[in-house]
C-alpha positions in Angstrom: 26.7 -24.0 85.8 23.6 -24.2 87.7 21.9 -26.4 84.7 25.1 -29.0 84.5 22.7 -32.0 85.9 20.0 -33.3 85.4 16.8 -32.2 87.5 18.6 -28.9 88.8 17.1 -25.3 87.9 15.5 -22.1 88.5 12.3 -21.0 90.8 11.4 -17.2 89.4 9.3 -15.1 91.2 8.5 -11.7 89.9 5.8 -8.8 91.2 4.2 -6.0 90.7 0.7 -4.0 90.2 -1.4 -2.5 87.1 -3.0 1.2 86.7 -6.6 1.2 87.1 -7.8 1.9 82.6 -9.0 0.2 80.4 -5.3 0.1 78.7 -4.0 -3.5 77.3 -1.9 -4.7 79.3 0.3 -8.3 78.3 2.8 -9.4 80.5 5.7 -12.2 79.8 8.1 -14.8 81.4 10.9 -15.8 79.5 13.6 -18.3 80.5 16.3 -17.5 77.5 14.2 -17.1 74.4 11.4 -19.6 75.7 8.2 -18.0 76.6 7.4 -19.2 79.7 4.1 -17.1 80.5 2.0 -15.0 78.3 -0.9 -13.4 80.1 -3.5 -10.7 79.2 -3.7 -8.9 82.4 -7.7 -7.2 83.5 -8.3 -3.6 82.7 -9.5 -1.1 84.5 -8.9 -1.9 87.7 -6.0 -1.2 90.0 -4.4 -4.5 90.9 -1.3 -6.4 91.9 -0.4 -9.4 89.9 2.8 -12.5 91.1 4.0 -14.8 89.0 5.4 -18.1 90.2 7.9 -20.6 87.9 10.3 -23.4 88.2 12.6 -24.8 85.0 13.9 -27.6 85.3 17.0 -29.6 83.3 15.4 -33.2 81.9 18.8 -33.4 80.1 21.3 -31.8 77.8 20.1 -28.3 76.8 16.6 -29.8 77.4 14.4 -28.3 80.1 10.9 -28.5 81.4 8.8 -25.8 83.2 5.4 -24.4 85.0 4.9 -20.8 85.1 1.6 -19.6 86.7 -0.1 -15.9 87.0 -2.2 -14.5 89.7 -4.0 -11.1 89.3 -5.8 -9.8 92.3 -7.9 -6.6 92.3 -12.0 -6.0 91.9 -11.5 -9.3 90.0 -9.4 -12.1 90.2 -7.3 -13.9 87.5 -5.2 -17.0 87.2 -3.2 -18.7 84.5 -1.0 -22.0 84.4 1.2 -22.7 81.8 3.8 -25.6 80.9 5.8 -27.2 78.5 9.3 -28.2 77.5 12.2 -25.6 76.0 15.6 -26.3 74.6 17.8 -23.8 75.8 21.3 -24.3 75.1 22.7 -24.8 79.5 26.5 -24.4 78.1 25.8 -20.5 78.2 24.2 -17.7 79.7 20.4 -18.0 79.8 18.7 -14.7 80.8 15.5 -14.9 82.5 13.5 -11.9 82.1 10.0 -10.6 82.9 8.4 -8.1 80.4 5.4 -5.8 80.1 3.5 -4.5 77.1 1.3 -1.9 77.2 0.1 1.2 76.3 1.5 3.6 78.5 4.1 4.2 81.0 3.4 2.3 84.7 0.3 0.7 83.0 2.3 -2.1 84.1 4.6 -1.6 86.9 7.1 -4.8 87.9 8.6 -4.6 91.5 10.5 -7.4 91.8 12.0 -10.0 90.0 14.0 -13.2 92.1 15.8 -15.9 90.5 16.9 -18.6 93.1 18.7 -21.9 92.2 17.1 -25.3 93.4 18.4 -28.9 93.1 
């Protein structure tokens, strides 16, 4: 019931770090089944990436977010992305974080926090 009014939401913050090869490595927000944050992470280097996002409710099953990326390590990345969605807020909405890549711990998430802000 979190999404029931108008300008209420969700702040997700998620964590983690990458194995130093040249492995693809694609990580992903998603708030229901919105995409949120797609991001080709930087290969061969060991790094730690955070993700930062808020989605708001702009009005019935309507919502607006920012999702943004940071990637530290021998170098640096950053991505911002935002938009609209229209997840239905009369039922559960899963918010996930995902990785794709080639091999186990290529990607490695360790943490993932949902809070609820008005």
């Amino acid at each position: 019931d979190v999404l029931i009014d108008s300008q209420k939401g969700v702040r997700i913050v998620a964590w983690g770090r990458t194995a130093n090869n040249a492995n693809a490595k694609t990580v992903k927000v998603f708030f229901g089944t919105q995409v949120i944050l797609t991001t080709v992470l930087t290969v061969s280097q060991a790094g730690t990436w955070r993700i930062a996002g808020t989605v708001h409710r702009t009005g019935a099953s309507a919502q607006d977010w920012e999702c943004s990326l940071l990637q530290g390590g021998t170098t640096t990345l950053i991505d911002v992305e935002n938009g609209s969605a229209t997840q239905v807020d009369t039922a559960a909405i899963v918010v996930k974080c995902t990785g794709e890549a080639v091999a186990d711990n290529d990607i490695v998430q360790e943490g993932l926090q949902v809070d609820f802000v008005s």
